[in-house]
C-alpha positions in Angstrom: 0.0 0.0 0.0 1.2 3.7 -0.5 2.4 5.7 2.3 0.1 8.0 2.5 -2.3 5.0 3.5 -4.1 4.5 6.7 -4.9 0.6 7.3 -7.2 -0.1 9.7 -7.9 -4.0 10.9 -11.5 -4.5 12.3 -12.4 -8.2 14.4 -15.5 -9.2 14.6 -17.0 -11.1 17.6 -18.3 -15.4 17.9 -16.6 -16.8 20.9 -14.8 -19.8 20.1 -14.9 -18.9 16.6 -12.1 -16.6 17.2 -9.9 -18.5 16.4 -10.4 -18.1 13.0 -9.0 -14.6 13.5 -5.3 -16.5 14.7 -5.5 -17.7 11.1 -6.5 -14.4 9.9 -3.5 -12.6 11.7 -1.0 -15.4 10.7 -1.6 -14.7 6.9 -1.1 -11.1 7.7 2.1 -11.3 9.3 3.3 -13.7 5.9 2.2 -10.8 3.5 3.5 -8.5 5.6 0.7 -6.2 6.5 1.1 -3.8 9.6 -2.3 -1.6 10.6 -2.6 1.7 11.9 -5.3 0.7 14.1 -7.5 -1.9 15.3 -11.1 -2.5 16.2 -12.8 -5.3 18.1 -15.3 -6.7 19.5 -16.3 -9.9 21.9 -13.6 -12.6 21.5 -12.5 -9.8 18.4 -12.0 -7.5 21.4 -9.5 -10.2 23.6 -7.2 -11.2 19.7 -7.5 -6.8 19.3 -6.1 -6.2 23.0 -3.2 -8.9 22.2 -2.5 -7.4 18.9 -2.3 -3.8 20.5 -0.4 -4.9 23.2 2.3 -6.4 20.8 1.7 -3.8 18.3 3.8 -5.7 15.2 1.5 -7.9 13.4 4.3 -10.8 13.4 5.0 -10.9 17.0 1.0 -10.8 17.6 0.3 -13.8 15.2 3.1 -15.7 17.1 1.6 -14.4 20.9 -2.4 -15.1 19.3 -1.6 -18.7 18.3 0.3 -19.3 21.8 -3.2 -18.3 23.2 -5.3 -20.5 21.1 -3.5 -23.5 21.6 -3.9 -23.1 25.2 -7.2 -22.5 25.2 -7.8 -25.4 23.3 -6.6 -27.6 25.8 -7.7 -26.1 28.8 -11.4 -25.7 30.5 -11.8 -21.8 30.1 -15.4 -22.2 30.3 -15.9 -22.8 34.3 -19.8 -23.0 35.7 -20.8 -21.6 38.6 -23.9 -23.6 39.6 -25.4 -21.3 42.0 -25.6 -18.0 39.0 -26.6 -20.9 37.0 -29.8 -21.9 39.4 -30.7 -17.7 39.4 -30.1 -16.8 35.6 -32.3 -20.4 34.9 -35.7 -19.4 37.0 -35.0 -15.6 36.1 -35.4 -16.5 32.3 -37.8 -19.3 33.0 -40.6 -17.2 35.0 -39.9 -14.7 32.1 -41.1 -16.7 29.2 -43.2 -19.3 31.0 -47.1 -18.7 30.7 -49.0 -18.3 34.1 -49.6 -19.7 37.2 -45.9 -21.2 36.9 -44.8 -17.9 36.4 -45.9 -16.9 40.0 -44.3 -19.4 41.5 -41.2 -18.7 39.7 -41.1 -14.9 40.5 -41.4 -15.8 44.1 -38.6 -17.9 44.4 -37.0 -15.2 42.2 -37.5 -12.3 45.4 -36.4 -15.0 47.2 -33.2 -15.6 45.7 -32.8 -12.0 44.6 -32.4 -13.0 40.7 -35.0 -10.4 39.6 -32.8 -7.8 38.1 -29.8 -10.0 37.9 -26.8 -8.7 35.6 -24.7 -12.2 36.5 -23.4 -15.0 34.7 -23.3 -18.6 34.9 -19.3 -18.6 33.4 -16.3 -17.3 35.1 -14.5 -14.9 33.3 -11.3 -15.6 35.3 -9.1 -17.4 32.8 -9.6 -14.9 30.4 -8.2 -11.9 32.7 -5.4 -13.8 33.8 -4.6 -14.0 29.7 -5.2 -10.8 29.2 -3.0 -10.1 32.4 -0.1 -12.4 30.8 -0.6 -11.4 27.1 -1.6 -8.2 27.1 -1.0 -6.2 30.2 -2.1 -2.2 30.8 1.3 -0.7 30.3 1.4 -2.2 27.1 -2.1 -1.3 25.6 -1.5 2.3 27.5 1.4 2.3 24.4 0.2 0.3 22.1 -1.5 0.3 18.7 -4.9 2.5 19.0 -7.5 -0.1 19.9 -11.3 0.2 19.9 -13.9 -1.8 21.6 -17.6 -2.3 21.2 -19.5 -2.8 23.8 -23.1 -2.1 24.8 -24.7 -0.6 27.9 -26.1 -3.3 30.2 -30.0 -3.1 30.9 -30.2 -6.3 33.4 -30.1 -10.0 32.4 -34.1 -9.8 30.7 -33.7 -6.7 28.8 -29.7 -7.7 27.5 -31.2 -10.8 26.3 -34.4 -8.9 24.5 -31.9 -7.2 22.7 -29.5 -9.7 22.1 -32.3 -11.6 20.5 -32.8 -9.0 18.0 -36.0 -7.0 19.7 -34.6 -4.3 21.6 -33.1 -0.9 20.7 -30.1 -0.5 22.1 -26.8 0.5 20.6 -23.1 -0.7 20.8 -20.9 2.8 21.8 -17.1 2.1 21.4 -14.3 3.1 23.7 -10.8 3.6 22.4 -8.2 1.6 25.4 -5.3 4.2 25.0 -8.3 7.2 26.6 -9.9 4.9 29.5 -8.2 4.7 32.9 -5.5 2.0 33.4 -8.1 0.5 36.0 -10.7 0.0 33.5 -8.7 -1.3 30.2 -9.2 -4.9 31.0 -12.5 -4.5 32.3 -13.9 -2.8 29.0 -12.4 -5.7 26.9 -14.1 -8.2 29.1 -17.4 -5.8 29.3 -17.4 -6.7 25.4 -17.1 -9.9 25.6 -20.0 -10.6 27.9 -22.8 -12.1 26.7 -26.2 -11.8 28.6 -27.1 -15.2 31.1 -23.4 -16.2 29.9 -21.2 -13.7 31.6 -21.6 -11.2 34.3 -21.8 -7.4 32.9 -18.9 -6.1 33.9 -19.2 -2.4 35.7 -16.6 0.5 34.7 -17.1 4.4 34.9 -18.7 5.8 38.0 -20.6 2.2 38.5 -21.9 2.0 34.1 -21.9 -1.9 33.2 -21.8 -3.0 30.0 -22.0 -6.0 28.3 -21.3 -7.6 24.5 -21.2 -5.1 21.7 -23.0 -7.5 19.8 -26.3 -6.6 21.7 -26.5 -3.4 19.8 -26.0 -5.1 16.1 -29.3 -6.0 15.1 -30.7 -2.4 14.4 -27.5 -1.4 13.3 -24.5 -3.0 11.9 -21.7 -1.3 13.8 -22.1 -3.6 16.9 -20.4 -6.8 16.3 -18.0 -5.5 13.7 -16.7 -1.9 14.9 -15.6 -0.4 11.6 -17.3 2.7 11.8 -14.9 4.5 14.7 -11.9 4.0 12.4 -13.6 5.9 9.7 -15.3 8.6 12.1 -12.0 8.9 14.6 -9.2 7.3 12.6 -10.1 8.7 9.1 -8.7 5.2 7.9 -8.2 5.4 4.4 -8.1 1.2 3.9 -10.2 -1.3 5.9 -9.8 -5.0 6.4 -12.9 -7.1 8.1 -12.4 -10.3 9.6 -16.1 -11.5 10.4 -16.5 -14.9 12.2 -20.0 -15.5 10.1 -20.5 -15.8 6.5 -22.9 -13.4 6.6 -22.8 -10.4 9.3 -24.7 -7.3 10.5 -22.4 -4.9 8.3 -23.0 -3.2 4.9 -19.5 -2.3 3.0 -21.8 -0.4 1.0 -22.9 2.2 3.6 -22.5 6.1 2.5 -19.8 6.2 5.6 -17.7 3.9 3.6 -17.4 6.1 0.2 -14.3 5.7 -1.3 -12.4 3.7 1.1 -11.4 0.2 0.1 -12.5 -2.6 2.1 -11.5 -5.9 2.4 -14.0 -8.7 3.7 -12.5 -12.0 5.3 -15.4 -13.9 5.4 -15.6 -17.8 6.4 -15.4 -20.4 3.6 -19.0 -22.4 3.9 -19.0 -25.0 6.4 -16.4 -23.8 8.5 -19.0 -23.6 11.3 -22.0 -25.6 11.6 -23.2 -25.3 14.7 -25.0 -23.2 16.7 -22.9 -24.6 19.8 -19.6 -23.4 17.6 -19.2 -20.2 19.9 -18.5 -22.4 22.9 -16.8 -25.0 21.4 -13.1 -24.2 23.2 -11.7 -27.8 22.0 -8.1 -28.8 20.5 -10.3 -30.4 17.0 -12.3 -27.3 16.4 -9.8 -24.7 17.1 -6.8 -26.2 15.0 -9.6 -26.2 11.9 -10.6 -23.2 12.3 -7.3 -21.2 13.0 -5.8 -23.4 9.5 -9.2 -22.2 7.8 -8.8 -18.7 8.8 -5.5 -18.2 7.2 -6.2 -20.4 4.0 -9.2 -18.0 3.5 -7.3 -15.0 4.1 -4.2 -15.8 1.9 -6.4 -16.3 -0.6 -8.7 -13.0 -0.4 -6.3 -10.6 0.3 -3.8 -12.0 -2.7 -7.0 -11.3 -5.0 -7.7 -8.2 -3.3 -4.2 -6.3 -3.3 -4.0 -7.3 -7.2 -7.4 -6.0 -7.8 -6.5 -2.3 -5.1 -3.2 -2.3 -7.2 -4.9 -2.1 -10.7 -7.5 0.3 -9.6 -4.5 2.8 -7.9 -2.8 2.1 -11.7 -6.0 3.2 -13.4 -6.1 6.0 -11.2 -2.6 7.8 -11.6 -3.1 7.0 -15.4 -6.3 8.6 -15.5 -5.2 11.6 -13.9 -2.0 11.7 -15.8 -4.4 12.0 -18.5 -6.6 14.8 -17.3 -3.4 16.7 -16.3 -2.8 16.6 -19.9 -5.9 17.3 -21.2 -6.2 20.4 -18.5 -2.9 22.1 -20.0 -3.9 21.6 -23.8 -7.2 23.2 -22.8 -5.0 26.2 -21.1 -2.7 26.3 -24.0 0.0 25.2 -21.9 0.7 22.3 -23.6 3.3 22.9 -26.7 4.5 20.5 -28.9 8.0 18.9 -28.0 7.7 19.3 -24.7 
C-alpha cells in the first residue's frame, strides 16, 4: 500500500470462533501487512487487545496462536452452579405462561435474581490471559485499539436485545483514553454475553455487556468499523467477520471511497450453533488453519485487484493533467 495510507484491521466477535482470527493474523504477518489501528469486539476484542499490546503484526500472530493452543486444551469455560440456578428461574418465570410464572417470580425475590446482571461462566481465565498477554502498560502504548461494547440493561432486557428486539446501541471506547483500571475490564465488558457472563461495571458504577447486543438495528455492533472511519479517518479497511454473513454493509455512505476488504468464512467452517463455545483442541486447529487459508487467498485477490485500480487512477489523472494544460494552452508541442 502507499504511504500516504491508513490501514485499519477491524475483528468481529463469535466466541470460540475466534480463532479463525489467529489464522487471519498469521496470513497477515506472511504478507507483511502492519495496521494503523485496530477495532474489536467480543472474542475480536481479547485477539485486538493482544494485537495492540504487541503492536507488530508478526510478534501478535506468534503471541495469538500461543493463546489458542492453550485454550484449546484447557477448560476456560468454568460454571458456577449457584448463578446458574438464578439466571435459569429468572429466564424461565420470564417466558413461561401463568400460574408457573408466579411461583417462579417468588422464588425469584427470594433468591434475589429479579434484576440480575450475572453470569453462569467465570471470566477468570480470560483476565489472567489478558493479564499475561496483554497487560495495561502495554495497551497504554500500544496500537490504537477500539472496543464495542453495549450498555447493560439487566439480564431480561440484554437478552431482548441480544435476540434482535430491543433498541439499544453498541458505543465504542478507544483503550489508549480509558483509565488504566478500566482497560481490562472494557475488553471483558465486550465480551459478555447476557445469562453467559456477568456485565462487567466500569465508569462511576456503568456496566456493560457484548457489543454485539447493539448489532441488530445497526451493523456497527459486532464489527466496529465505523470508529476507524469517524475517529481514525482510515483510508483502507480489512474485516475479519466470524459468520458468512454479518450485521455490516460495505456499501454504507460512511464507507465512500475507502477500500474494504471482507475475510469472510469459507461455507461450512461452522456448523453449529454450539460453535461459539466449542473451546476444543479439534475445532480450534480447523478453524485457526481455515482462517489463514481463507485469508491468503482473499487478500492475494484483493491487493491485485486495489493495485490495478490505484494504476487506473494515476493513469487517468496523468491523462486529465494533460488534457487540463492543452485546454490552457499550456501544452506545446516537444515538450
Amino acid at each position: 500500500m502507499q504511504k500516504d495510507t491508513k490501514l485499519g484491521i477491524v475483528l468481529s466477535g463469535g466466541g470460540a470462533k475466534g480463532a479463525y482470527e489467529a489464522g487471519f493474523l498469521k496470513a497477515l504477518a506472511e504478507l507483511n501487512i502492519q495496521p494503523d489501528v485496530i477495532a474489536g469486539t467480543s472474542i475480536g476484542a481479547l485477539n485486538g487487545a493482544l494485537y495492540s499490546a504487541q503492536r507488530e503484526t508478526f510478534k501478535s500472530a506468534k503471541t495469538i496462536e500461543k493463546l489458542w493452543s492453550e485454550l484449546a486444551n484447557d477448560n476456560v469455560l468454568k460454571v458456577d452452579s449457584q448463578k446458574a440456578m438464578k439466571n435459569l428461574i429468572e429466564v424461565f418465570s420470564y417466558f413461561s405462561p401463568l400460574p408457573v410464572s408466579k411461583l417462579a417470580k417468588i422464588v425469584m425475590v427470594a433468591t434475589k435474581a429479579g434484576k440480575s446482571e450475572e453470569g453462569i461462566l467465570s471470566q477468570v481465565p480470560i483476565v489472567n490471559r489478558l493479564q499475561e498477554y496483554a497487560p495495561e502498560d502495554k495497551l497504554s502504548t500500544g496500537l490504537p485499539f477500539y472496543v464495542g461494547l453495549t450498555p447493560s440493561k439487566e439480564n431480561l432486557q440484554d437478552v431482548v436485545n441480544f435476540l434482535g428486539f430491543g433498541k439499544e446501541e453498541a458505543i465504542f471506547k478507544k483503550i489508549q483514553e480509558v483509565p488504566i483500571a478500566d482497560m481490562h475490564k472494557i475488553i471483558m465488558a465486550s465480551a459478555a454475553l447476557p445469562i453467559l457472563f456477568d456485565a462487567i461495571e466500569v465508569e462511576n458504577g456503568k456496566t456493560y455487556r457484548d457489543g454485539c447486543l447493539g448489532s441488530t438495528d445497526n451493523e456497527w455492533g459486532n464489527t466496529p468499523a465505523k470508529p476507524l472511519i469517524e475517529k481514525e479517518k482510515c483510508t483502507h479497511i480489512i474485516v475479519c467477520h466470524l459468520n458468512e454473513g454479518s450485521f455490516f454493509n460495505r456499501h454504507d455512505s460512511l464507507f465512500k471511497d475507502i477500500p474494504i476488504i471482507e475475510i469472510r468464512p469459507e461455507k461450512g467452517t461452522f456448523t453449529s450453533a454450539l460453535d461459539p463455545v466449542r473451546f476444543s483442541v479439534d475445532k480450534i486447529g480447523i478453524w485457526m488453519k481455515q482462517g489463514y487459508e481463507d485469508s491468503i487467498r482473499i487478500l492475494s485477490d484483493s491487493f491485485q485487484a486495489i493495485q490495478e485500480v490505484e494504476v487506473r487512477k494515476v493513469t487517468e489523472k496523468m491523462a486529465q493533467d494533460s488534457l487540463n494544460r492543452l485546454n490552457s494552452r499550456e501544452f506545446k508541442l516537444g515538450k
